[in-house]
DRENPA-3360 file (N, C-alpha, C; in nm, 2 decimals, always signed):
BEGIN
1 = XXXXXXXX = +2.32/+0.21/+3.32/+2.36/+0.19/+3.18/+2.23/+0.22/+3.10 ~ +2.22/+0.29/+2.99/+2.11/+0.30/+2.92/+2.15/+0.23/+2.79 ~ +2.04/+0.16/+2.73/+2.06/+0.08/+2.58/+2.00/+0.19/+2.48 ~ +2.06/+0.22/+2.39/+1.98/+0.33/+2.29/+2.00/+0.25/+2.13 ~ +1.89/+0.33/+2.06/+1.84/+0.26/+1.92/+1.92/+0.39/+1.83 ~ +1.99/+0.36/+1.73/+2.01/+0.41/+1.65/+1.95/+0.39/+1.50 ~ +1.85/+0.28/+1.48/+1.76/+0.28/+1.40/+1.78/+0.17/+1.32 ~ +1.78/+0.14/+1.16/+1.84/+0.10/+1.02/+1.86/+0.19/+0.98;
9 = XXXXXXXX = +2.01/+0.20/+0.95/+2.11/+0.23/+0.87/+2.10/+0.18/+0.73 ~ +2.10/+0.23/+0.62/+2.08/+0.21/+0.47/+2.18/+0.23/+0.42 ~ +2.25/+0.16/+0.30/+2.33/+0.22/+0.20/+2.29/+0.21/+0.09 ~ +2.30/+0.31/+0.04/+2.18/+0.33/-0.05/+2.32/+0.26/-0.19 ~ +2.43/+0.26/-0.21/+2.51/+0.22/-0.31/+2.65/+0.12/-0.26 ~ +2.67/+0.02/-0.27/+2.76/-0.05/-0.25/+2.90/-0.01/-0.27 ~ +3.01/+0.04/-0.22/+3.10/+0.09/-0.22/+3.14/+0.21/-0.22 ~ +3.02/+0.26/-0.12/+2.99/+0.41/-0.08/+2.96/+0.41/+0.06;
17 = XXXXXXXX = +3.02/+0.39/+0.16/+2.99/+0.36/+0.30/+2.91/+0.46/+0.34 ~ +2.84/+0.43/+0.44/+2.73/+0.54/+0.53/+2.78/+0.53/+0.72 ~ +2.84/+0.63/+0.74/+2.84/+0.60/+0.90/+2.74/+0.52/+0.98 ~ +2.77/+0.45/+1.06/+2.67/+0.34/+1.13/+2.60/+0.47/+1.25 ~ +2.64/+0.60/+1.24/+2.55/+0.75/+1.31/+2.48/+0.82/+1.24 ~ +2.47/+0.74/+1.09/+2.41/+0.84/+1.00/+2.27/+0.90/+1.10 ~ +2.17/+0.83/+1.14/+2.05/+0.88/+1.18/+2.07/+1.02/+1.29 ~ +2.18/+0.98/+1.36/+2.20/+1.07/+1.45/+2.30/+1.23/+1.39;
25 = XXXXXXXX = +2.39/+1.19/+1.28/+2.47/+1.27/+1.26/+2.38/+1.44/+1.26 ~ +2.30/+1.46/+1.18/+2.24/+1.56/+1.13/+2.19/+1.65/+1.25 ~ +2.19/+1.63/+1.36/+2.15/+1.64/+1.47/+2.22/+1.73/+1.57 ~ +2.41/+1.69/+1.52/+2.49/+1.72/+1.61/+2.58/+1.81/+1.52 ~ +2.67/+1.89/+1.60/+2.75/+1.99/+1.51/+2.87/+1.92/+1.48 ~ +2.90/+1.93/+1.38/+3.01/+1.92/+1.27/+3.09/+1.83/+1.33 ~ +3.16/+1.69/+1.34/+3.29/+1.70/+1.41/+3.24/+1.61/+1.55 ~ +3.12/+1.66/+1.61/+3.09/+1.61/+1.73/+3.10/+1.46/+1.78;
33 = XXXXXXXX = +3.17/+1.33/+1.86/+3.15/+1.23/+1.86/+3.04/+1.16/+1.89 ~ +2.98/+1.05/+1.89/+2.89/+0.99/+1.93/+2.93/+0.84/+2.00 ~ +2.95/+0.91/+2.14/+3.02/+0.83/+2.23/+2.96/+0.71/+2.33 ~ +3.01/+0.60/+2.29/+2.94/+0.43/+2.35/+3.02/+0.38/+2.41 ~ +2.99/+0.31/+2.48/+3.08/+0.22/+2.54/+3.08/+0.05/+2.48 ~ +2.94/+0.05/+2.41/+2.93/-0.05/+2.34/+2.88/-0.02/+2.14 ~ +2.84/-0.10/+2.12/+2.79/-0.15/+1.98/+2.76/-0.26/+1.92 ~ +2.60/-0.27/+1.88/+2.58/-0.39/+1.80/+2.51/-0.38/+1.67;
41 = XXXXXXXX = +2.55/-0.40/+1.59/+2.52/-0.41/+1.43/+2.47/-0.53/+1.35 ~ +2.34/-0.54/+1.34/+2.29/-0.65/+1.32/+2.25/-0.62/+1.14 ~ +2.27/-0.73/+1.06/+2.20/-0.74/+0.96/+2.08/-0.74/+0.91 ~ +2.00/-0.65/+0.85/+1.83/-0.61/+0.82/+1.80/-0.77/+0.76 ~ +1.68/-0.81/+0.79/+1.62/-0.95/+0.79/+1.57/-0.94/+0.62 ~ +1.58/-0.85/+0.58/+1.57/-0.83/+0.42/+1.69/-0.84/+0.33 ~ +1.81/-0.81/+0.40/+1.95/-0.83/+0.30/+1.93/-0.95/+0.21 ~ +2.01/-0.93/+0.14/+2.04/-1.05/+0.01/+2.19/-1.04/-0.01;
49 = XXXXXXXX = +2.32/-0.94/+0.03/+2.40/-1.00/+0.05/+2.49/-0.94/+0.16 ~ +2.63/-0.95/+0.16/+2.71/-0.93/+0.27/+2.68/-0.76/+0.29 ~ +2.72/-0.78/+0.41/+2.75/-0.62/+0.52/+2.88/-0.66/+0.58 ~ +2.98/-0.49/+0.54/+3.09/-0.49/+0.57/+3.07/-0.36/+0.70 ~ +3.17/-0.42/+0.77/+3.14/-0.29/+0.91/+3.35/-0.26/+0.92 ~ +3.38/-0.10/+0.89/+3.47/-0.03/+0.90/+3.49/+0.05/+0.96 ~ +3.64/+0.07/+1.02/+3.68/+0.18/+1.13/+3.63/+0.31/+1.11 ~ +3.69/+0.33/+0.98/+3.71/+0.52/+0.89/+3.66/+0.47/+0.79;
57 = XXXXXXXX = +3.59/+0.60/+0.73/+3.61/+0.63/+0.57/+3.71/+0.59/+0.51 ~ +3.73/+0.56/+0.39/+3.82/+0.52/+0.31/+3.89/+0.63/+0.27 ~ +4.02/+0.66/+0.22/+4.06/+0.81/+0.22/+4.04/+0.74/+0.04 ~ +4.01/+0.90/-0.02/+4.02/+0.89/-0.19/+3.89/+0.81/-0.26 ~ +3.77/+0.80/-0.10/+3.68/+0.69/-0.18/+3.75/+0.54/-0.26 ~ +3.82/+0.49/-0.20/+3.88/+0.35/-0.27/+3.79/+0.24/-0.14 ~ +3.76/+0.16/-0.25/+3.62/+0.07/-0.20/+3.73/-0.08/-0.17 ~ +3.70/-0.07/+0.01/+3.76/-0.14/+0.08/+3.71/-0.30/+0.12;
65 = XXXXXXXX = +3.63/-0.32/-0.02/+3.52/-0.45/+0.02/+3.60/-0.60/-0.02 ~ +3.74/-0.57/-0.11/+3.78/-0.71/-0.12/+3.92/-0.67/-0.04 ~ +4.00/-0.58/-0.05/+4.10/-0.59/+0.04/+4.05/-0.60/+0.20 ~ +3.93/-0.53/+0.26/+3.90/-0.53/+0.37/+4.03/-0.47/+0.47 ~ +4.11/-0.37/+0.43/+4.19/-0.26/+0.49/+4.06/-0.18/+0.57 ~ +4.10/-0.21/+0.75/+3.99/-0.15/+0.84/+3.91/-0.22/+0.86 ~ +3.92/-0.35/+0.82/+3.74/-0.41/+0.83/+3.77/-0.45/+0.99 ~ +3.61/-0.46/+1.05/+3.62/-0.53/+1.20/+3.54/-0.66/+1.20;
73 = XXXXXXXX = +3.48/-0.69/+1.05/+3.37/-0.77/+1.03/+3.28/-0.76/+0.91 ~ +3.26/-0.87/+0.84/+3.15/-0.89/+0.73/+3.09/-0.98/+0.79 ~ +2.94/-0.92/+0.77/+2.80/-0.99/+0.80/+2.73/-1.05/+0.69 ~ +2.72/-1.19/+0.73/+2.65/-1.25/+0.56/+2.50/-1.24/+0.57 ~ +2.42/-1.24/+0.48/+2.35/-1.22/+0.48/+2.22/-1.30/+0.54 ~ +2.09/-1.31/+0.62/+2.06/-1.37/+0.70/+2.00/-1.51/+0.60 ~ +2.02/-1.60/+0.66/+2.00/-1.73/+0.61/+1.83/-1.74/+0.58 ~ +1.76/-1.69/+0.64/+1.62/-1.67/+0.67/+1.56/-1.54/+0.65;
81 = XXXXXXXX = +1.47/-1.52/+0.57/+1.40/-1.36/+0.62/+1.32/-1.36/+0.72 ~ +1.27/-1.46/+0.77/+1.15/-1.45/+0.88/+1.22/-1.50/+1.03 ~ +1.31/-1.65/+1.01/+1.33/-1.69/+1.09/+1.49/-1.65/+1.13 ~ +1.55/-1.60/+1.06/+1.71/-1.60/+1.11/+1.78/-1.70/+1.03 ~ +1.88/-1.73/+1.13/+1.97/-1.63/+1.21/+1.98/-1.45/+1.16 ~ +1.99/-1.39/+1.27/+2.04/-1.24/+1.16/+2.16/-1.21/+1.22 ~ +2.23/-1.22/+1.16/+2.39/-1.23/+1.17/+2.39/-1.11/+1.28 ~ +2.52/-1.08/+1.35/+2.57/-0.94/+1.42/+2.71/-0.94/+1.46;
89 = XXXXXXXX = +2.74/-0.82/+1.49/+2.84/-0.78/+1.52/+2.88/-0.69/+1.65 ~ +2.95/-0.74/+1.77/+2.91/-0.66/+1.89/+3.10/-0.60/+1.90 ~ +3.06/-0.42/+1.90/+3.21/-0.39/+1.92/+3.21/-0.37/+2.06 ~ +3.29/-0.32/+2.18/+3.29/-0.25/+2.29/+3.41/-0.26/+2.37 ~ +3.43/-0.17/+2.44/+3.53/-0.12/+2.51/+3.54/-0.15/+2.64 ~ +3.48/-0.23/+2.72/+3.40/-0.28/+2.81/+3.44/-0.17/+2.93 ~ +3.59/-0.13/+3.01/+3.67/-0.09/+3.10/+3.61/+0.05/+3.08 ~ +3.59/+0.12/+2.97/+3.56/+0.23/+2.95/+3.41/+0.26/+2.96;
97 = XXXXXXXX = +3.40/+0.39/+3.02/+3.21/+0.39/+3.01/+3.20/+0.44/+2.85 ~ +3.26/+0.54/+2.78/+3.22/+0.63/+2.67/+3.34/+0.68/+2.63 ~ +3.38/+0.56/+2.52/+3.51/+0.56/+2.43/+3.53/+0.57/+2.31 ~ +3.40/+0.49/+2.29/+3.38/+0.43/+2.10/+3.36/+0.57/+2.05 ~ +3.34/+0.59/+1.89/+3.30/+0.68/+1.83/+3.24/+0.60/+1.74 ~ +3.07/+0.60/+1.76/+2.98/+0.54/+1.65/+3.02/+0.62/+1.52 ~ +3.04/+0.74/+1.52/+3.07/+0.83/+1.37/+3.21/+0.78/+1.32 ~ +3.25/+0.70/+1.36/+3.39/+0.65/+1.29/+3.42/+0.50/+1.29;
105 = XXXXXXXX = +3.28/+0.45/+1.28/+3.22/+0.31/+1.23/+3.16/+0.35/+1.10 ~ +3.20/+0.25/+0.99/+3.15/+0.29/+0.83/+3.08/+0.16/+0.84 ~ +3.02/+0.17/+0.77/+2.87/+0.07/+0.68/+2.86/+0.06/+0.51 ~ +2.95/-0.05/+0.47/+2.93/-0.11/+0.31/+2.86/-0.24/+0.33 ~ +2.82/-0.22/+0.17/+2.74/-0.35/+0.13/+2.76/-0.39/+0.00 ~ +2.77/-0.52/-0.06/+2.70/-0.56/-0.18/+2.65/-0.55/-0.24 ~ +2.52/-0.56/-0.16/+2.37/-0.55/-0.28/+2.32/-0.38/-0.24 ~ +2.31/-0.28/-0.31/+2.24/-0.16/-0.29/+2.13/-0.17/-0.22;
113 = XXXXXXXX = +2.10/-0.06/-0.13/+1.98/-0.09/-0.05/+1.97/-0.14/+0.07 ~ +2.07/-0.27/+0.07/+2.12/-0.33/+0.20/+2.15/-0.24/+0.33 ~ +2.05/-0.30/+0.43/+2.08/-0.21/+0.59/+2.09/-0.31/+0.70 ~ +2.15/-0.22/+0.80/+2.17/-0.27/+0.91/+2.11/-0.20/+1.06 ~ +2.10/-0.27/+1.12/+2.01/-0.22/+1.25/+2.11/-0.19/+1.36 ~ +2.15/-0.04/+1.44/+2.19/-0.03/+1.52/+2.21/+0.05/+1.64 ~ +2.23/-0.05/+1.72/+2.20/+0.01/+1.87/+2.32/+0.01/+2.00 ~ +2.36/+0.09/+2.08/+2.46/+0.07/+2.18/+2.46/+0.11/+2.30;
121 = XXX = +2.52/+0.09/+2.34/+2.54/+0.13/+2.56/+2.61/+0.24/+2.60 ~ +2.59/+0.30/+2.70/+2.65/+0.44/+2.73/+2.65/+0.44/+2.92 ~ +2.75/+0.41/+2.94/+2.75/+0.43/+3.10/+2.80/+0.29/+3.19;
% end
């Protein structure tokens, strides 16, 4: 099994999701999956408010932060900047080695700027 870093994840505007593969997308051709068996999405020890974690894109740009249509999880924001807790969120597929599609996990937030840290398993 290998554990790999996908980095922080930024959104740079609240109600504008950023794939939780952004760091990786640019990398890969068009379309390509970015296949895990697991996932963990941890809230940046700097947030000030919630992190929403979604399946898909929203179709028409319609900002899915108070219906939560798709949500798998909202992360509040950490109680602590130094000490914690920093909230998280673990998805996975366990039965399967490489099922997930990190590129079809979305990332909203609250507060602009707000990121998230993430990393997952493969094998």
């Amino acid at each position: 099994m290998a554990v790999l870093s996908f980095g922080k994840v930024t959104v740079p505007s609240g109600g504008s999701p950023v794939s939780a593969a952004a760091n990786v997308l640019s990398q890969l051709a068009a379309g390509e999956p970015v296949l895990l068996q697991s996932v963990l999405i941890q809230a940046h020890f700097s947030n000030t408010g919630k992190v929403y974690v979604f399946t898909a894109m929203p179709a028409g740009g319609v900002d899915r932060r108070v219906s939560l249509v798709g949500a798998l999880g909202v992360l509040p924001a950490p109680f602590d900047p130094t000490d914690g807790p920093f909230p998280s969120i673990s998805l996975g597929v366990p039965l399967q080695a490489v099922t997930m599609n990190l590129a079809q996990v979305w990332i909203d937030v609250d507060v602009d700027g707000d990121s998230v840290i993430v990393s997952g398993t493969v094998g």
